[in-house]
N, CA, C and O atoms as a CHARMM CRD file, in Angstrom:
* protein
*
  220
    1    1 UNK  N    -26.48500   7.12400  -3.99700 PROA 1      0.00000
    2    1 UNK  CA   -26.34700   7.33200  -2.58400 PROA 1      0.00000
    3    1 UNK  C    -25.07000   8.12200  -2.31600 PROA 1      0.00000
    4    1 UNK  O    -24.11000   7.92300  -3.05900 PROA 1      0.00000
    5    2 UNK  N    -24.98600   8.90700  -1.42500 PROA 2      0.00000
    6    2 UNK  CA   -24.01900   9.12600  -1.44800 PROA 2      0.00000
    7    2 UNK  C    -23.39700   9.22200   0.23200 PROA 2      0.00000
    8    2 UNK  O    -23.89500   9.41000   1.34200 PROA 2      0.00000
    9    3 UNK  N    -22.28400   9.02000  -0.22000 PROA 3      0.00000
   10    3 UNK  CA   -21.17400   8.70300   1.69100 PROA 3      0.00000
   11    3 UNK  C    -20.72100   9.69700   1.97800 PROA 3      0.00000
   12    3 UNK  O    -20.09100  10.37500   1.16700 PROA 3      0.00000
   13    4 UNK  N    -20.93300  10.06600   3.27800 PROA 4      0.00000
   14    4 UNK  CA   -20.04100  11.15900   3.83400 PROA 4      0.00000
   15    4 UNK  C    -18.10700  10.61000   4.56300 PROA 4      0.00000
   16    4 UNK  O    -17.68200   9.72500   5.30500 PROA 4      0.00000
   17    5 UNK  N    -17.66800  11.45300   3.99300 PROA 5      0.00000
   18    5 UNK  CA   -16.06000  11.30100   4.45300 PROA 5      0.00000
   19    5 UNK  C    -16.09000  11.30000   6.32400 PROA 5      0.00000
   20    5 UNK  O    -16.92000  11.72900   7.12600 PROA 5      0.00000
   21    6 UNK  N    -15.19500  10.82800   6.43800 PROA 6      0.00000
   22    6 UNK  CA   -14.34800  10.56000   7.62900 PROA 6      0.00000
   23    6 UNK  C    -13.59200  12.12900   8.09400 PROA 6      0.00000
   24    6 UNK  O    -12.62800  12.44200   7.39500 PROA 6      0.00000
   25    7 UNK  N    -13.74000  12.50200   8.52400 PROA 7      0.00000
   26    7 UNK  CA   -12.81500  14.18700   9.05600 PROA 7      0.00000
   27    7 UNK  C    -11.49100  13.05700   9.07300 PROA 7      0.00000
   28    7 UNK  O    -11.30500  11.92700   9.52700 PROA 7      0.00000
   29    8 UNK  N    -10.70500  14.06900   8.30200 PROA 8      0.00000
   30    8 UNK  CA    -8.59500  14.02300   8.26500 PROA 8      0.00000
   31    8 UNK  C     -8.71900  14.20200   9.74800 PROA 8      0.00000
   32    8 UNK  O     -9.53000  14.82400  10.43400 PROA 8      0.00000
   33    9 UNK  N     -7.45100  13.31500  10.09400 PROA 9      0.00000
   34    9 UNK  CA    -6.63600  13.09100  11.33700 PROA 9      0.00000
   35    9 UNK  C     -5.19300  13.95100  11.24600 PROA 9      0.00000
   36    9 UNK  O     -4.34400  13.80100  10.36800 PROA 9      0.00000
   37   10 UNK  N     -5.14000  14.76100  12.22100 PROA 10     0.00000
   38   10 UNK  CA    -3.69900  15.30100  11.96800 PROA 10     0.00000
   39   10 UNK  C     -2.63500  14.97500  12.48700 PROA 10     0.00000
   40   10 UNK  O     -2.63400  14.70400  13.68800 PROA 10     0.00000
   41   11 UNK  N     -2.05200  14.94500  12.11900 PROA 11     0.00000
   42   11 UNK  CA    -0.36100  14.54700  12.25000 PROA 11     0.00000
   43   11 UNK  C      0.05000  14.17100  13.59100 PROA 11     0.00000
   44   11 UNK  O      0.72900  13.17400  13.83700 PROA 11     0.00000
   45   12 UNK  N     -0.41700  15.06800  14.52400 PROA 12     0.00000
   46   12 UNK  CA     0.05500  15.05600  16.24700 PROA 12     0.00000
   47   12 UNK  C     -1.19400  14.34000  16.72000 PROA 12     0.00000
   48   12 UNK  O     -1.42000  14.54000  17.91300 PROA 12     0.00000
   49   13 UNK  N     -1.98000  13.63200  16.15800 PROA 13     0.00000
   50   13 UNK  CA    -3.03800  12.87900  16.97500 PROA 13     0.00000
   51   13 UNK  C     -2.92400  11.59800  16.63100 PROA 13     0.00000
   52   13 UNK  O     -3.65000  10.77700  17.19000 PROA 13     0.00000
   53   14 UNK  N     -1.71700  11.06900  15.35700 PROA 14     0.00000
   54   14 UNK  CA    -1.45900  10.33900  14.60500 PROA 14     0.00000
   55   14 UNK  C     -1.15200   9.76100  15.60500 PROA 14     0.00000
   56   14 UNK  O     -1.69100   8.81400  16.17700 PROA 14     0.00000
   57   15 UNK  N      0.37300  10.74900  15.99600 PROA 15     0.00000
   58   15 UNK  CA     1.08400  10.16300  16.55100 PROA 15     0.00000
   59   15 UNK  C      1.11100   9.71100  18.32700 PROA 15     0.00000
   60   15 UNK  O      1.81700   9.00200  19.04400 PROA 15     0.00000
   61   16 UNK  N      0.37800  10.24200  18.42900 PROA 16     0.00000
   62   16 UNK  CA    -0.45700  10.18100  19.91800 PROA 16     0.00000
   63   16 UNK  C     -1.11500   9.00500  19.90900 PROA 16     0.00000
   64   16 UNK  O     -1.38400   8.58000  21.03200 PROA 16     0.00000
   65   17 UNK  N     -1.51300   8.24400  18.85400 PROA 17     0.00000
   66   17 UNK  CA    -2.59100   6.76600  19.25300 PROA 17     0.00000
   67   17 UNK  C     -1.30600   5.67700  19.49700 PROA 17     0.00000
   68   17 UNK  O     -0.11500   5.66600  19.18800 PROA 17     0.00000
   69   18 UNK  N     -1.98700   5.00800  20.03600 PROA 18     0.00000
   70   18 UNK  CA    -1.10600   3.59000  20.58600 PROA 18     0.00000
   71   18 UNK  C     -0.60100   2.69200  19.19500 PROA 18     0.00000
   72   18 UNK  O     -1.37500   2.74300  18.23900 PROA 18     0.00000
   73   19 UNK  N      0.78100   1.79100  19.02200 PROA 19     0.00000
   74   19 UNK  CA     1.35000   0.93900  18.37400 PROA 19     0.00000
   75   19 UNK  C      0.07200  -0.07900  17.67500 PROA 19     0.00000
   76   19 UNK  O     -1.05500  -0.32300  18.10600 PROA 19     0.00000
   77   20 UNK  N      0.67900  -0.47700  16.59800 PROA 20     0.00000
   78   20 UNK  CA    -0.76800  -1.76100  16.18600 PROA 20     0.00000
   79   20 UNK  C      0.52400  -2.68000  15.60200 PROA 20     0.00000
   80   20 UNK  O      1.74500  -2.55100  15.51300 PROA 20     0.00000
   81   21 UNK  N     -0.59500  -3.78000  15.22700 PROA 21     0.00000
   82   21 UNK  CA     0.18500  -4.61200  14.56500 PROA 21     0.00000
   83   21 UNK  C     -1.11100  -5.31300  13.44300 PROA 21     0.00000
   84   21 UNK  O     -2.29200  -5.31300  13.78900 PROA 21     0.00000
   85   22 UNK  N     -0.77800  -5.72000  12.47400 PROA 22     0.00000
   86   22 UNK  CA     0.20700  -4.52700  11.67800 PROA 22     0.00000
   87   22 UNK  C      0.03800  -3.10500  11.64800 PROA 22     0.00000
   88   22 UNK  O     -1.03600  -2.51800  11.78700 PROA 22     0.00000
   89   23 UNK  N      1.68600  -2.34400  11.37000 PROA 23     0.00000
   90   23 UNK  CA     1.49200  -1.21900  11.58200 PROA 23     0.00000
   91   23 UNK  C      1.02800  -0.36400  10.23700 PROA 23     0.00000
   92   23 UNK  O      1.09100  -0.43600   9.01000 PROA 23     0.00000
   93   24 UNK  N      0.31200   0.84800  11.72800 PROA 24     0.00000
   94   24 UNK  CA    -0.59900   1.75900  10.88400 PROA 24     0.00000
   95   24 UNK  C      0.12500   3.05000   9.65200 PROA 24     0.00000
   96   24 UNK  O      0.61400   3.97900  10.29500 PROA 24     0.00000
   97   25 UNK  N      0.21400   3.17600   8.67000 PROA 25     0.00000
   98   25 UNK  CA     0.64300   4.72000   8.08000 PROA 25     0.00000
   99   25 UNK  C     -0.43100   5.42200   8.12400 PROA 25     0.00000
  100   25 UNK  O     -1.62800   5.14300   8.19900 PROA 25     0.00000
  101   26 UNK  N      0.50700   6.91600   8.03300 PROA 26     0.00000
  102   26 UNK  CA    -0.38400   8.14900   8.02600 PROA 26     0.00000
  103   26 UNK  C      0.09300   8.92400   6.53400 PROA 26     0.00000
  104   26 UNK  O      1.17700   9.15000   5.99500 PROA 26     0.00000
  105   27 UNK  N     -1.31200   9.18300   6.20700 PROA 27     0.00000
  106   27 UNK  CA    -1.17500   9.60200   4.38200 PROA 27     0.00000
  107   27 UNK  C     -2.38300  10.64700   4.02600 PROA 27     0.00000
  108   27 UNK  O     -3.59200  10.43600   3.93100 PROA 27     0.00000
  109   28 UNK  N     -1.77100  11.61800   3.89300 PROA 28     0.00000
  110   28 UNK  CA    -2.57900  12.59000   3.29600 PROA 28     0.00000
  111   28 UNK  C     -4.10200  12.49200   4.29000 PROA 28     0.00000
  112   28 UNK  O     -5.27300  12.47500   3.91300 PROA 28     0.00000
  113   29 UNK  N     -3.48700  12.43800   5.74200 PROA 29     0.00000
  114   29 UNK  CA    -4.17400  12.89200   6.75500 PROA 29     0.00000
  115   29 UNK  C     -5.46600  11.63600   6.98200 PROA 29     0.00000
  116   29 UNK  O     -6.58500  11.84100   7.45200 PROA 29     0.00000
  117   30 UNK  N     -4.91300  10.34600   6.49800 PROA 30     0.00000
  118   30 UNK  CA    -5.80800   9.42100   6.54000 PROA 30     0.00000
  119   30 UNK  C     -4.72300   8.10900   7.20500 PROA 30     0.00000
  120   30 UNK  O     -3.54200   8.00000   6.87600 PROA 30     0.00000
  121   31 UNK  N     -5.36500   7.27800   8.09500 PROA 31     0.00000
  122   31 UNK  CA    -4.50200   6.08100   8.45900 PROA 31     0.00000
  123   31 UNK  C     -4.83700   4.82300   7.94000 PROA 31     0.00000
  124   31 UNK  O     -5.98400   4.37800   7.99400 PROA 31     0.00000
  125   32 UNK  N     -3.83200   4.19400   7.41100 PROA 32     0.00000
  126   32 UNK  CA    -4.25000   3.08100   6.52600 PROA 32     0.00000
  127   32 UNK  C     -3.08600   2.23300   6.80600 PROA 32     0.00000
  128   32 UNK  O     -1.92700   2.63500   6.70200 PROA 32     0.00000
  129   33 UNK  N     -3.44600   0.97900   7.18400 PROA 33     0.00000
  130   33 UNK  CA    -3.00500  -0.27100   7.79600 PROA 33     0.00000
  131   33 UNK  C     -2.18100  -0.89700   6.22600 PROA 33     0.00000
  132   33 UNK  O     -2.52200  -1.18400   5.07900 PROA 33     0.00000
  133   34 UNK  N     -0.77400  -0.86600   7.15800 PROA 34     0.00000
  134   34 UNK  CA     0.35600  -1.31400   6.27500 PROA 34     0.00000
  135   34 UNK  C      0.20300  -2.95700   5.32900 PROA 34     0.00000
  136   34 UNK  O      0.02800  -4.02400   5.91800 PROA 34     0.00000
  137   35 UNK  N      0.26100  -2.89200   4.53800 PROA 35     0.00000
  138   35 UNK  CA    -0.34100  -4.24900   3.89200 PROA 35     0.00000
  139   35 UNK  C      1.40100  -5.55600   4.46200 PROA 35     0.00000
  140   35 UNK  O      2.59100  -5.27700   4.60700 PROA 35     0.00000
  141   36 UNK  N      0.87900  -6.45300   4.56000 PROA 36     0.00000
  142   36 UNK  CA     1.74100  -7.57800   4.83300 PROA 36     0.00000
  143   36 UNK  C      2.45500  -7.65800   3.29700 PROA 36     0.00000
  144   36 UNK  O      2.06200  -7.33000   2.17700 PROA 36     0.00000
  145   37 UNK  N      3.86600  -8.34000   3.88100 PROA 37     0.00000
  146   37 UNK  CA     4.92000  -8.30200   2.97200 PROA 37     0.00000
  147   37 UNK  C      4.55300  -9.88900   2.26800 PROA 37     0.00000
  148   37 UNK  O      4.17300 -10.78800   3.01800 PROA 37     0.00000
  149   38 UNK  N      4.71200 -10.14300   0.68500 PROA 38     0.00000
  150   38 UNK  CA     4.70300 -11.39300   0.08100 PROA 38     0.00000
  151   38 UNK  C      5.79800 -11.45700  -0.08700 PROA 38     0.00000
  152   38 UNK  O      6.71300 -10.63900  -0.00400 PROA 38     0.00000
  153   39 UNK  N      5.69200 -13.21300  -0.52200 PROA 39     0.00000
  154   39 UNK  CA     6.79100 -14.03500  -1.27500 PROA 39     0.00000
  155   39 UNK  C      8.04400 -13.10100  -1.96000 PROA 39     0.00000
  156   39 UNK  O      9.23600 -13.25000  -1.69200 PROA 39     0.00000
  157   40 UNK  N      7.45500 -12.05400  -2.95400 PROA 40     0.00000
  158   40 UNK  CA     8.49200 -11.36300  -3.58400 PROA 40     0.00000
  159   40 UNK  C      9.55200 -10.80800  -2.66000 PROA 40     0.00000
  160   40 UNK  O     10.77800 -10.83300  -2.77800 PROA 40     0.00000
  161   41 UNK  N      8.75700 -10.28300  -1.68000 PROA 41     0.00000
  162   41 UNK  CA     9.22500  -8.88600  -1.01000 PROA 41     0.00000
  163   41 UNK  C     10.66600  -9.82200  -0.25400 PROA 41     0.00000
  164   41 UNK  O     11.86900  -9.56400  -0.25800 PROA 41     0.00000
  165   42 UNK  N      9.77200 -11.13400   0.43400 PROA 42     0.00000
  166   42 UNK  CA    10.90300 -12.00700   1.32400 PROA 42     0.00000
  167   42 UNK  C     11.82500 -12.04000   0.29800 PROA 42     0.00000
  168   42 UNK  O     12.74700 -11.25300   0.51700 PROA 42     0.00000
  169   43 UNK  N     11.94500 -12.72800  -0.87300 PROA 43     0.00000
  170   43 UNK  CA    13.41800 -12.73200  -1.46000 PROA 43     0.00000
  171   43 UNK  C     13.95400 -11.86000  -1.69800 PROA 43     0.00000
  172   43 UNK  O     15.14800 -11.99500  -1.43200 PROA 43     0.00000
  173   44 UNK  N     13.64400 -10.69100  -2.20300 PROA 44     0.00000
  174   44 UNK  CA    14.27200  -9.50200  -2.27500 PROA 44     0.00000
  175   44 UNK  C     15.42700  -8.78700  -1.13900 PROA 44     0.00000
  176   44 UNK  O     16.51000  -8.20200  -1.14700 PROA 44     0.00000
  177   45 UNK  N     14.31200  -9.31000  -0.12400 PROA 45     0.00000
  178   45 UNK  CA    15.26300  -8.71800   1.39600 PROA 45     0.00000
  179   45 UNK  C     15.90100  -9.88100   1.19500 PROA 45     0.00000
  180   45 UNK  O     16.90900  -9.27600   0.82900 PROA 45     0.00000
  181   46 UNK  N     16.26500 -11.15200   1.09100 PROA 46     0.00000
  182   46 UNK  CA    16.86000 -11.83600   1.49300 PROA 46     0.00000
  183   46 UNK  C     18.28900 -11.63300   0.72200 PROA 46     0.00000
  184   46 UNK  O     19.38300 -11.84100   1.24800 PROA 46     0.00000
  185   47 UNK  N     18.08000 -11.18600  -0.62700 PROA 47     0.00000
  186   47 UNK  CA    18.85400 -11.07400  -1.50400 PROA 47     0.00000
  187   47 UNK  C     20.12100  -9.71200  -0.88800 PROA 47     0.00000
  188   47 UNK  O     21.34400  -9.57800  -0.85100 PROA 47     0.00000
  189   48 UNK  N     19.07300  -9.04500  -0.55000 PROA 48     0.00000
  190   48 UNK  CA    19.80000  -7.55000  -0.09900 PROA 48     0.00000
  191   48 UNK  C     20.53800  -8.03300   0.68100 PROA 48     0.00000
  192   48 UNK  O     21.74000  -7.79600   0.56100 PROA 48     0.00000
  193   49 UNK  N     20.08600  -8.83800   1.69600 PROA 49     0.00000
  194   49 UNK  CA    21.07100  -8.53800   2.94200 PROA 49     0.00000
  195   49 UNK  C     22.31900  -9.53600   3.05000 PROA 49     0.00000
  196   49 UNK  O     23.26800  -9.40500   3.82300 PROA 49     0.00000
  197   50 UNK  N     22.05900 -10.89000   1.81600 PROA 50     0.00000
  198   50 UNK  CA    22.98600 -11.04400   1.59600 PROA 50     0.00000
  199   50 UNK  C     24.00400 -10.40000   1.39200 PROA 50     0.00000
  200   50 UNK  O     24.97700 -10.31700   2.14100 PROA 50     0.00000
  201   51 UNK  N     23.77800  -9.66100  -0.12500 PROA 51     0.00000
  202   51 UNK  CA    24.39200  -8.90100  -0.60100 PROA 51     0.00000
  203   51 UNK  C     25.73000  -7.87500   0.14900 PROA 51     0.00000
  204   51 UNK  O     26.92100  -7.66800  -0.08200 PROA 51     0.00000
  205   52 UNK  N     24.52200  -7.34400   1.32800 PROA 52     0.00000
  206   52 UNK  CA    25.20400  -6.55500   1.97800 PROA 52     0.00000
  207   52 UNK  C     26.08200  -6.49800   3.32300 PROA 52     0.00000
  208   52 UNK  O     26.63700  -5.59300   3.94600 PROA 52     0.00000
  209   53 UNK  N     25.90500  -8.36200   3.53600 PROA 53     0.00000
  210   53 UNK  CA    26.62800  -9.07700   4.39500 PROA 53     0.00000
  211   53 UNK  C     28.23200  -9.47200   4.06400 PROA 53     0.00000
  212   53 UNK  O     29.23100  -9.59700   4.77300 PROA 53     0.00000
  213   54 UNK  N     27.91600  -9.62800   2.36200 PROA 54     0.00000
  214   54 UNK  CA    29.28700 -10.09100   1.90900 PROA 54     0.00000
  215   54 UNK  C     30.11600  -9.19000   0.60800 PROA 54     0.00000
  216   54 UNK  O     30.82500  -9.40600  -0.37500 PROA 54     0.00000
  217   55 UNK  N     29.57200  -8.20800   1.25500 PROA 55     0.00000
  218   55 UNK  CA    30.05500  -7.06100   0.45600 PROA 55     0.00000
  219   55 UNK  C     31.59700  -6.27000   0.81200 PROA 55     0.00000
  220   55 UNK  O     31.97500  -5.31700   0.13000 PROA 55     0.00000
């Protein structure tokens, strides 16, 4: 079977659609919904901003 593509979105129509949550990126003319941050990601920032609190 085969699927037909989606027509690319350009850049200034990107940016013309309304805020989401979660937010949307724009990539190689395609929009794709930002994946939620895990466990890792939280300590990492947590680590950083220590870091960069008592630096």
């Amino acid at each position: 079977m085969v699927q037909a593509q989606a027509p690319k979105m350009t850049l200034e129509a990107f940016l013309a659609l309304p805020e989401t949550k979660p937010a949307c990126e724009f990539i190689d003319g395609n929009v794709v919904q930002k994946p939620m941050p895990k466990g890792k990601h939280s300590r990492l920032k947590a680590a950083l901003t220590t870091a960069i609190n008592y630096e």
